[in-house]
C-alpha positions in Angstrom: -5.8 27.5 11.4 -8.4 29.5 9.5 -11.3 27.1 8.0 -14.7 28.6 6.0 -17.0 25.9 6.2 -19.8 27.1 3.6 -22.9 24.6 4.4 -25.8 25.2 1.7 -29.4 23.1 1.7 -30.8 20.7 -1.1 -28.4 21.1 -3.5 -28.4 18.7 -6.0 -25.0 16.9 -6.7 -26.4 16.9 -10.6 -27.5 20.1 -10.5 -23.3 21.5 -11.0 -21.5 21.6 -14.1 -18.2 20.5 -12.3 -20.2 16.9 -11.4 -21.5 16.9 -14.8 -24.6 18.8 -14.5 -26.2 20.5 -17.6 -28.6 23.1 -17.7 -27.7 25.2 -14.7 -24.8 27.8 -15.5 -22.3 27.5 -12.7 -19.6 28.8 -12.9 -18.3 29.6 -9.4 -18.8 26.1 -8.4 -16.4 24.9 -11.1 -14.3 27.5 -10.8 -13.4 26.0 -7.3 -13.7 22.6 -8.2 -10.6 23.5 -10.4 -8.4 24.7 -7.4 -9.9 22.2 -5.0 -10.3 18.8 -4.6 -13.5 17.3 -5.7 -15.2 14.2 -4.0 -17.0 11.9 -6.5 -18.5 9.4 -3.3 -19.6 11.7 -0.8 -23.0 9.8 0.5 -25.6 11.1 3.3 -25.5 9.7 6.9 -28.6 10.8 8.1 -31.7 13.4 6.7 -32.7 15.5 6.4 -32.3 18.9 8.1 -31.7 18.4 11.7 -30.4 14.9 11.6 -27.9 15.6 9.1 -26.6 18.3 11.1 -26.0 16.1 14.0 -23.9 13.5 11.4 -21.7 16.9 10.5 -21.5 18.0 14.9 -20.3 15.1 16.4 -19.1 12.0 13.6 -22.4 10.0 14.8 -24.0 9.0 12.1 -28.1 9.1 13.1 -29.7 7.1 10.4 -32.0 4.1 11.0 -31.8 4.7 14.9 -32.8 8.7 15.5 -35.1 11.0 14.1 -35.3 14.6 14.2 -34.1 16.6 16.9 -31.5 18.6 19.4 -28.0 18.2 20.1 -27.4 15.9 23.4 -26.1 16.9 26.2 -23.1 14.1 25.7 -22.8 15.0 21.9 -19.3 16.1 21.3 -19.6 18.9 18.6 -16.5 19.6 16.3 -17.6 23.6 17.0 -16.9 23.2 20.7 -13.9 20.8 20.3 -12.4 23.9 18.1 -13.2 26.1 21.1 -11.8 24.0 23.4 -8.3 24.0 21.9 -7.8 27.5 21.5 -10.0 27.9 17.9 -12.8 30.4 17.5 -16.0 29.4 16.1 -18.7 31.8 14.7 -21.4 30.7 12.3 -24.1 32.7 10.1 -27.0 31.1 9.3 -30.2 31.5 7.8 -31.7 28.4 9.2 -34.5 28.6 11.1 -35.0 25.0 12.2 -32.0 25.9 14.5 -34.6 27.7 16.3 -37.8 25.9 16.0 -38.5 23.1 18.6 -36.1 20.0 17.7 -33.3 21.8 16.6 -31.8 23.3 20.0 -28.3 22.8 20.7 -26.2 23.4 17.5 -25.6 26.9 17.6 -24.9 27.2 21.5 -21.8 25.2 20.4 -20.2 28.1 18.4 -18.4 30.8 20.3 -20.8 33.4 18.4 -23.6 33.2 16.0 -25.5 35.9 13.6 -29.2 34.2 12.5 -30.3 35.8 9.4 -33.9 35.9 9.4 -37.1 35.4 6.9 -36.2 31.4 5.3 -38.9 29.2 5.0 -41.5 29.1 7.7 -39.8 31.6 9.9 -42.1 33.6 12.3 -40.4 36.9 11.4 -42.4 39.1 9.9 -45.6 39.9 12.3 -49.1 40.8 10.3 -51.9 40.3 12.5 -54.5 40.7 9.3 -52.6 39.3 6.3 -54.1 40.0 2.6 -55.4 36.5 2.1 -57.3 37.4 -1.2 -54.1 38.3 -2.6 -52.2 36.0 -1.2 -55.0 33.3 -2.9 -54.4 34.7 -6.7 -50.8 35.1 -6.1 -50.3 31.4 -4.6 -51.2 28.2 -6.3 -53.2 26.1 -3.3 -51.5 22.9 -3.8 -48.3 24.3 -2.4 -49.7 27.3 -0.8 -52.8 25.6 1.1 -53.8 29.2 2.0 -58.2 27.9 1.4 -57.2 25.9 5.0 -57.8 29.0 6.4 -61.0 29.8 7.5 -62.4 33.4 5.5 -64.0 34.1 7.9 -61.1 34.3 10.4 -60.7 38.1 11.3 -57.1 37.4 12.5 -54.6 34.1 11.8 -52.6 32.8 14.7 -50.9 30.1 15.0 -53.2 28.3 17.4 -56.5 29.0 14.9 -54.7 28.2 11.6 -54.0 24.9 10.0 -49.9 23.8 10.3 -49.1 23.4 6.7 -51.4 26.5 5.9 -49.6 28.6 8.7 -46.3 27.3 7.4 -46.8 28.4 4.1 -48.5 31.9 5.0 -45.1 32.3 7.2 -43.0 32.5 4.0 -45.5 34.6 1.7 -45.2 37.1 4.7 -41.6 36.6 5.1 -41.0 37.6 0.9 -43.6 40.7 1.8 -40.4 42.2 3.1 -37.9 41.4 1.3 -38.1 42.7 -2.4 -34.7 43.6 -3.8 -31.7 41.1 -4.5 -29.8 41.9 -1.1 -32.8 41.6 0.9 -32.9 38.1 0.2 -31.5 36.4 3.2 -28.8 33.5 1.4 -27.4 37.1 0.1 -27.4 38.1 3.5 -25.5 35.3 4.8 -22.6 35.8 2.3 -23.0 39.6 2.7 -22.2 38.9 6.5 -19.4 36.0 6.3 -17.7 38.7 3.9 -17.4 41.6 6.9 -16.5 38.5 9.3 -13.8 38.1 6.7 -12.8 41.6 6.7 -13.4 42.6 10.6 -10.9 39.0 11.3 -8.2 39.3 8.5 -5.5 39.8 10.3 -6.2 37.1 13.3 -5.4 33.4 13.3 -7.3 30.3 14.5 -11.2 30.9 13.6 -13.7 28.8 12.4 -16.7 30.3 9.8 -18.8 28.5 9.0 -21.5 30.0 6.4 -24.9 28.1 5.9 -27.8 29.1 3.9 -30.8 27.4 3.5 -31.1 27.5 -0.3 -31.5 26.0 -2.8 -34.2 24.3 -0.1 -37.7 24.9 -0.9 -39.5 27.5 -1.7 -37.7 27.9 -4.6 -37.8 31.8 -4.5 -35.4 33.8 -6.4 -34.0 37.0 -7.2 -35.8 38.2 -10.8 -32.4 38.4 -12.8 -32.0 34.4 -11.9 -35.6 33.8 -12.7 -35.4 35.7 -16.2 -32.4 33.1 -17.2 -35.1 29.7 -16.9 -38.1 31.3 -17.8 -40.3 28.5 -19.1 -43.7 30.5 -21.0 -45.8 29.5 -17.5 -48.4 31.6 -16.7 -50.3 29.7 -14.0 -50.0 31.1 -10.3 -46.4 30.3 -8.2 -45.6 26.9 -7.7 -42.7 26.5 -6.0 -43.1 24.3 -2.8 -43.3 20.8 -3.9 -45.2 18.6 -1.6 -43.1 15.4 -0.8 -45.3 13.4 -3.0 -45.5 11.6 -6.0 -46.0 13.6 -9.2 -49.5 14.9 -10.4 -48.4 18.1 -12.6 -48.6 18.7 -15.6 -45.4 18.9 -18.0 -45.5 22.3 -17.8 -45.8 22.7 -14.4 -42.9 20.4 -13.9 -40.5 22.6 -16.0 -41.7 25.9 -14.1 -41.1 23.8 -10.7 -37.5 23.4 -12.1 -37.0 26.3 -13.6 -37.9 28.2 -9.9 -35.2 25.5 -8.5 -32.5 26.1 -10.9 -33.0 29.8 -10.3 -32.1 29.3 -7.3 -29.3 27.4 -7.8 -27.8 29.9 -9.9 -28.1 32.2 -6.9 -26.2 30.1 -5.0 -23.6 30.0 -7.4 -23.4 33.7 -7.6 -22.9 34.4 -4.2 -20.4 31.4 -3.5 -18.8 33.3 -6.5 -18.4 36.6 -4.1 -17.0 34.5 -1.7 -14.1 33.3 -3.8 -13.5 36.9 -4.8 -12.6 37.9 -1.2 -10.6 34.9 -1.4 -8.4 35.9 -4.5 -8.5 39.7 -3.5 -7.3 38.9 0.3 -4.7 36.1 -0.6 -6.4 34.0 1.8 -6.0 30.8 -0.2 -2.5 30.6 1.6 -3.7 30.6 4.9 -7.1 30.1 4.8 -9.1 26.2 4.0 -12.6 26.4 2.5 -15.0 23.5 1.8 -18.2 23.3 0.6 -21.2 21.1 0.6 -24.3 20.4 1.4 -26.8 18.1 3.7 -28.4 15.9 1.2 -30.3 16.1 -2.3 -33.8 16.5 -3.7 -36.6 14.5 -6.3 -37.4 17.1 -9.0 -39.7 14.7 -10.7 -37.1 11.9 -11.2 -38.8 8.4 -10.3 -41.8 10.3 -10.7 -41.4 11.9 -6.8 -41.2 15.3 -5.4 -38.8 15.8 -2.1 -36.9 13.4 -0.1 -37.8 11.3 3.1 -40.6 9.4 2.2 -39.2 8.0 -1.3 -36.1 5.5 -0.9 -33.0 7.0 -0.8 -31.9 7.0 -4.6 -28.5 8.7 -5.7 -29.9 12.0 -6.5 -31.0 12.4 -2.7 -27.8 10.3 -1.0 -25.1 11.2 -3.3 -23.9 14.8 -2.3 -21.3 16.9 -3.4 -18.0 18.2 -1.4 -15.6 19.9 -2.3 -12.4 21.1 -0.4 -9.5 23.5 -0.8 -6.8 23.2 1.7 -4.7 26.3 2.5 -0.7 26.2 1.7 -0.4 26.9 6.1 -2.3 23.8 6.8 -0.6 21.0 4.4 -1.6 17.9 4.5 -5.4 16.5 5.9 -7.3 13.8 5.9 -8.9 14.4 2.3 -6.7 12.6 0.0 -8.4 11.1 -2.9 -11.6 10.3 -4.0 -12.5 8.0 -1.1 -16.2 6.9 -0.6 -16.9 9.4 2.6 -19.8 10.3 4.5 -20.3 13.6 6.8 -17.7 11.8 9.2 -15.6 14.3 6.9 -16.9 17.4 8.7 -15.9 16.4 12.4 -12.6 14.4 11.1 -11.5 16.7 8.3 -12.1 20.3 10.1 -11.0 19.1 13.6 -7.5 18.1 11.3 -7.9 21.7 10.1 -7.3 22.9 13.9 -4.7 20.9 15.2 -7.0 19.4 17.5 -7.2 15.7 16.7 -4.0 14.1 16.6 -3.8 10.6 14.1 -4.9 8.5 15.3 -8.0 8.8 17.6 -10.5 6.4 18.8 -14.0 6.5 16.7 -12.2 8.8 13.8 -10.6 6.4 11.3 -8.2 8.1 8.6 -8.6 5.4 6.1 -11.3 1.7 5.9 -8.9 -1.5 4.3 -10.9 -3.7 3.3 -9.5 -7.8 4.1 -11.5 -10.9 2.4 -10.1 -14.6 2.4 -12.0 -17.7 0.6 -10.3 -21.0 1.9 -10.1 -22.6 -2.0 -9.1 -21.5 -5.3 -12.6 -23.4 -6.7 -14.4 -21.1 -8.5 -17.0 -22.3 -6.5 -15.9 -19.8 -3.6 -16.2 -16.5 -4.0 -15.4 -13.3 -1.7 -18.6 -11.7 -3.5 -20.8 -11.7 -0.4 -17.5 -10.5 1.8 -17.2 -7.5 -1.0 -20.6 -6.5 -1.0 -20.6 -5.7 2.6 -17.1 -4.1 3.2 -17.9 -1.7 0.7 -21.5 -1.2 2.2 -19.6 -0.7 5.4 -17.6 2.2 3.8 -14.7 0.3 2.3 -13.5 2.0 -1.0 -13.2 -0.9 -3.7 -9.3 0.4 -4.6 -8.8 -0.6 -1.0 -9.7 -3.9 -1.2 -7.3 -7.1 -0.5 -8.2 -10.7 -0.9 -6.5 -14.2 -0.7 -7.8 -17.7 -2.2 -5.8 -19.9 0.3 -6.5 -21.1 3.8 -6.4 -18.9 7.0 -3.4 -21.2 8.3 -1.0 -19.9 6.2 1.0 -16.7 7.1 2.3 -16.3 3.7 -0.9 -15.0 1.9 -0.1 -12.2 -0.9 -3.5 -10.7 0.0 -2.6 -10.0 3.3 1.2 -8.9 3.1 0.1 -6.6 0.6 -3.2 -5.5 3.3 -0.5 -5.0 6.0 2.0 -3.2 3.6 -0.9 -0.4 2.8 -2.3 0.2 6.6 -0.8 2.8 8.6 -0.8 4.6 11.6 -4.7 5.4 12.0 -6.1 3.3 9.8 -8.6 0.7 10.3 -8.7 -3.0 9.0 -11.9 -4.3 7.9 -13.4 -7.7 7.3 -16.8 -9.3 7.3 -15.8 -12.0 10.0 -13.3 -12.8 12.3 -12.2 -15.9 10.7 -11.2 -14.8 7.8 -8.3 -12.5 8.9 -6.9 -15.7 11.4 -6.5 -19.2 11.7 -7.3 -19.4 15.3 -8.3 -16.7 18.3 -5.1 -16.9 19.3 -3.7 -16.3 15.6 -5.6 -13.2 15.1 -4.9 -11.7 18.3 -1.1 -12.2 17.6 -2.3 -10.1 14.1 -4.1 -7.7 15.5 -1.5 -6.8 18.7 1.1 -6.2 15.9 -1.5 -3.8 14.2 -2.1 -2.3 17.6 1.8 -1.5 18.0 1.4 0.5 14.3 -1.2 2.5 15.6 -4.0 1.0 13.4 -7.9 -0.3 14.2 -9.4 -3.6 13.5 -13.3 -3.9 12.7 -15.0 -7.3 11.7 -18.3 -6.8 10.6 -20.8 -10.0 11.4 -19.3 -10.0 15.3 -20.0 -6.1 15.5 -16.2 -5.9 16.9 -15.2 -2.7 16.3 -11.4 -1.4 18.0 -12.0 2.0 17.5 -14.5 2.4 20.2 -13.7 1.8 24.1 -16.9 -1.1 23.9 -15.0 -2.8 20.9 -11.9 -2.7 22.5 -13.1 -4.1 26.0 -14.6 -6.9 24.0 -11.6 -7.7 22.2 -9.2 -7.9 25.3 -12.1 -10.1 26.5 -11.4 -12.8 23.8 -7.8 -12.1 24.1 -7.8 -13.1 28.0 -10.3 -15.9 26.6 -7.8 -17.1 24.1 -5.0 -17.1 26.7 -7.3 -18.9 29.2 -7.9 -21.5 26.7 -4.3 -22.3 26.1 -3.7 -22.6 29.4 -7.0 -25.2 30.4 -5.3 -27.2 27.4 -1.7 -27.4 28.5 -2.9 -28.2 32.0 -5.7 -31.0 30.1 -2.9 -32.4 28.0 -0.4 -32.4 30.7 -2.8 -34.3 33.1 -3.5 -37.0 30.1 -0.1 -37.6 29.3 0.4 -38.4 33.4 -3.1 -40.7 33.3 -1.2 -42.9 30.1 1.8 -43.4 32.2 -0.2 -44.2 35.5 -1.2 -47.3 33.4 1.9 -47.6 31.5 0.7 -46.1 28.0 3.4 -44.1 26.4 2.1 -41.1 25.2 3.1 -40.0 21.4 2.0 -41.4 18.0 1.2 -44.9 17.5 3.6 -46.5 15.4 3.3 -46.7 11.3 4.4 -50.7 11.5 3.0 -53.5 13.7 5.3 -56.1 15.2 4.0 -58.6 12.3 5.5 -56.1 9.8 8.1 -55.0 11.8 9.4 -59.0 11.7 9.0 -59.5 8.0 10.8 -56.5 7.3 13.6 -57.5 9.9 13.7 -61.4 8.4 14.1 -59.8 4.9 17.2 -57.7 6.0 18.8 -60.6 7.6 18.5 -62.5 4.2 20.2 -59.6 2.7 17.8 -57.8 0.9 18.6 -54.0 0.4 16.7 -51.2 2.7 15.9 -49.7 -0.9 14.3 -53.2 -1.2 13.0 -53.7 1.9 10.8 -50.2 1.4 9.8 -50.5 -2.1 8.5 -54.3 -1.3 6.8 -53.3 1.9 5.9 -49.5 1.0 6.6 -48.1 3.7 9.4 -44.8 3.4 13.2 -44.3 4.3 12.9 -42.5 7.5 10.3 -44.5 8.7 12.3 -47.8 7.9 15.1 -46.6 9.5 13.3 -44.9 13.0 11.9 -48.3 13.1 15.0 -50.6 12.9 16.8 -48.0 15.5 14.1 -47.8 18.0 14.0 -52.3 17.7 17.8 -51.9 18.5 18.7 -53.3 14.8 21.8 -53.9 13.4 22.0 -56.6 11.2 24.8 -58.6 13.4 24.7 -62.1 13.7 22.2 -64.4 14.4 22.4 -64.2 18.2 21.7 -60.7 17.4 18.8 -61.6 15.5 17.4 -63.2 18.1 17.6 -60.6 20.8 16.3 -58.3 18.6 13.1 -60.5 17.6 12.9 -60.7 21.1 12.8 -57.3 21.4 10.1 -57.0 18.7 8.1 -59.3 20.4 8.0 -57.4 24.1 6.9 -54.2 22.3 4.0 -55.7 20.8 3.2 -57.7 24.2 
């Protein structure tokens, strides 16, 4: 196994040609989308930085219940899971969160790392005395907040300097010293995963995983990107948008884009050098390569800068991904366009290594989605039951459903549901009661599923096989179900003694009272039909006919008649 995992920051799923972007040349990116497979449903888990990079680590997806911060001690990263079975993990990265407080953890996981430094607000370059007065007319001061700092200030440190103003000043001091194109450190990443390619051609089972932190803000690029979006501004640099909504002016708007898409293009360009080693080496036939990114960015749209403190609209949540598998590895988990989150990275690249064997608890390959509405009425509908499978992460193409009630076995919905799950897979529906008739019914279901190697999840009860605490409650209800069973034999049993104690028979009561039952019999002997007999009396065939041999009958004779009235009359006494 031989997997380059190429991680980039911010970049907008719009902003590429091959996802129907327009205005940013790139051709690199659909110059892979060609030979790869290209997801159109790719959402976020968590954001940004930090907590989407937990999502990608360990499968656990950390919205709505974690901010920022490290990797736990019980996470269980993909990177060490690779080590663990025999795979060797080295990542480059530009990143500096990775080392900033809250983002601990991640890298330790990798057998080696190479941190290229000078992104963002990294604390690389030291200048005791910076030039703050040129700093000031280089910088506009709504994204470079550089009057925070006090003039008269002889030096700036840290503890005597405004966070977002010491944040800021980081990065003008960081581009001090790097001028030319291959300074720039996103070059430097691909600069150094291309010598990890060329020192590790010839060995087998590594991990690379290349991440830059571009096309994040500041959107600072190379001149020759720059020159293709120039936009006629003449104003001082602006490009840091605060996460905030949007005051600029509609030329300062297109020069904020114009620094973004320069960036972009960047991007593009050095992916592009990364699919040249690609074709030179051959290493599409050995080697998989995906590509994404954490989550998007507001450039203006719905009149916001950033992400975080807007909702999170499509052009922040919905994120590209593309993958190429190598001829070695085959098969994965990536078939289709199936709505996927960063589970992906964990399921997908552990598949990659040979380490995760199908199926595995917590790791479904594939979400079928079950609904049932008991009535045809149009007055039921499996809306409601739609709307949260597919919020659950149920594509809409694997959807079943049945209009007919839950005690039937023969519902076309759910033949054709049991036909598409295999081994791996987990069922899906919004309640229990919809999949069975009864506890005991859907156990019986969802043993046979258990035998085929696939999950069962019902949304409203939280019940979810996949994990040990799902499956613990559900052979809970199973030994509940059996328990049940058994308190009604024994309740029924013990009735059915009581009746006869007192001389009650048990069983239904019959259809025909001994009134009836001696009109009917009276008929007979005056030689009316039993076709007669039931269409005057209404009452059916079979039940004519139990009745007349359970009296003892026959139609002999009137001394038979007599015993048999008899008869009649002692079972109504």
């Amino acid at each position: 196994m031989r997997t380059v995992f190429v991680l980039f920051d911010s970049l907008n799923r719009l902003a590429l040609e091959c996802y129907g972007g327009q205005g940013i040349p790139t051709p690199n990116f659909n110059r892979f989308a060609k030979r790869g497979i290209t997801f159109d449903r790719h959402y976020v888990g968590g954001l940004p930085c930090m907590p989407a990079r937990r999502d990608l680590h360990t499968g656990r997806l950390t919205f709505m219940h974690r901010s920022w911060g490290p990797l736990e001690p019980f996470d269980n990263s993909f990177p060490k899971i690779l080590s663990e079975h025999g795979t060797y993990s080295h990542m480059i990265s530009d990143h500096q969160h990775y080392f900033q407080e809250g983002g601990f953890g991640y890298i330790n996981t990798f057998d080696s790392w190479e941190f290229i430094r000078g992104q963002e607000d990294d604390t690389w370059v030291a200048m005791v005395q910076p030039p703050l007065e040129r700093f000031r007319e280089m910088f506009d001061d709504r994204h470079y907040p550089l009057s925070r700092i006090p003039k008269t200030a002889k030096t700036v440190t840290r503890g005597n300097t405004p966070w977002k103003a010491w944040k800021h000043l980081s990065n003008i001091k960081n581009r001090e010293r790097y001028k030319d194109e291959e300074e720039f450190p996103c070059v430097k990443c691909f600069t150094a995963g291309l010598e990890f390619l060329d020192g590790n051609k010839d060995a087998d089972n590594w991990f690379l995983m290349i991440e830059t932190f571009d096309p994040h803000e500041p959107f600072h690029a190379p001149e020759r990107f720059k020159k293709l979006f120039e936009t006629g501004y003449t104003g001082k640099i602006l490009d840091w948008p605060l996460y905030e909504k949007v005051t600029n002016s509609a030329e300062e708007i297109a020069e904020i884009r114009a620094n973004y898409a320069a960036l972009v293009a960047m991007c593009d360009d050095q992916f592009g050098r990364l699919l040249d080693a690609f074709d030179e080496g051959g290493l599409w036939e050995n080697t998989a390569l995906v590509v994404t990114t954490d989550h998007g960015f507001l450039l203006s749209e719905h009149d916001w800068w950033g992400k975080n403190r807007t909702p999170y609209y499509e052009e922040i949540s919905h994120i590209p991904l593309m993958i190429c598998r190598s001829r070695k590895i085959g098969d994965v988990n990536v078939e289709g366009n199936r709505q996927t989150t960063r589970y992906f990275a964990r399921q997908t690249l552990s598949d990659c290594g040979s380490v995760r064997k199908r199926p595995i608890r917590g790791l479904p390959y594939m979400l079928i989605g079950y609904m049932r509405v008991s009535s045809a009425d149009e007055r039921q509908s499996v809306d409601l039951q739609r709307d949260a499978l597919i919020a659950a992460g149920v594509d809409e193409r694997h959807l079943h459903h049945d209009k007919a009630s839950g005690a039937r076995d023969d519902r076309p919905g759910l033949k054709a549901c049991m036909k598409e799950l295999r081994s791996g897979d987990v069922l899906v529906v919004w309640k229990l009661d919809r999949l069975g008739r009864s506890l005991s019914h859907l156990i019986r279901i969802v043993d046979e599923m258990k035998e085929r190697g696939v999950a069962f999840r019902s949304l409203t009860e939280q019940m979810d096989t996949t994990t040990p605490h799902g499956e613990f409650l559900f052979n809970i209800f199973g030994s509940l179900a059996q328990y049940e069973r058994a308190l009604i034999t024994e309740r029924v049993t013990a009735g059915l003694a009581a009746a006869r104690r007192r001389g009650r028979k048990g069983g239904r009561p019959p259809s025909l009272d001994s009134e009836k039952i001696e009109q009917i019999i009276a008929a007979l002997d005056g030689g009316a039909s039993k076709a007669s007999v039931c269409r005057s009396f209404k009452v059916p065939r079979s039940t004519l006919i139990d009745t007349l041999e359970r009296v003892g009958w026959t139609g002999a004779g009137t001394d038979a008649r007599k015993a048999k009235r008899a008869a009649v009359g002692k079972q109504s006494a």
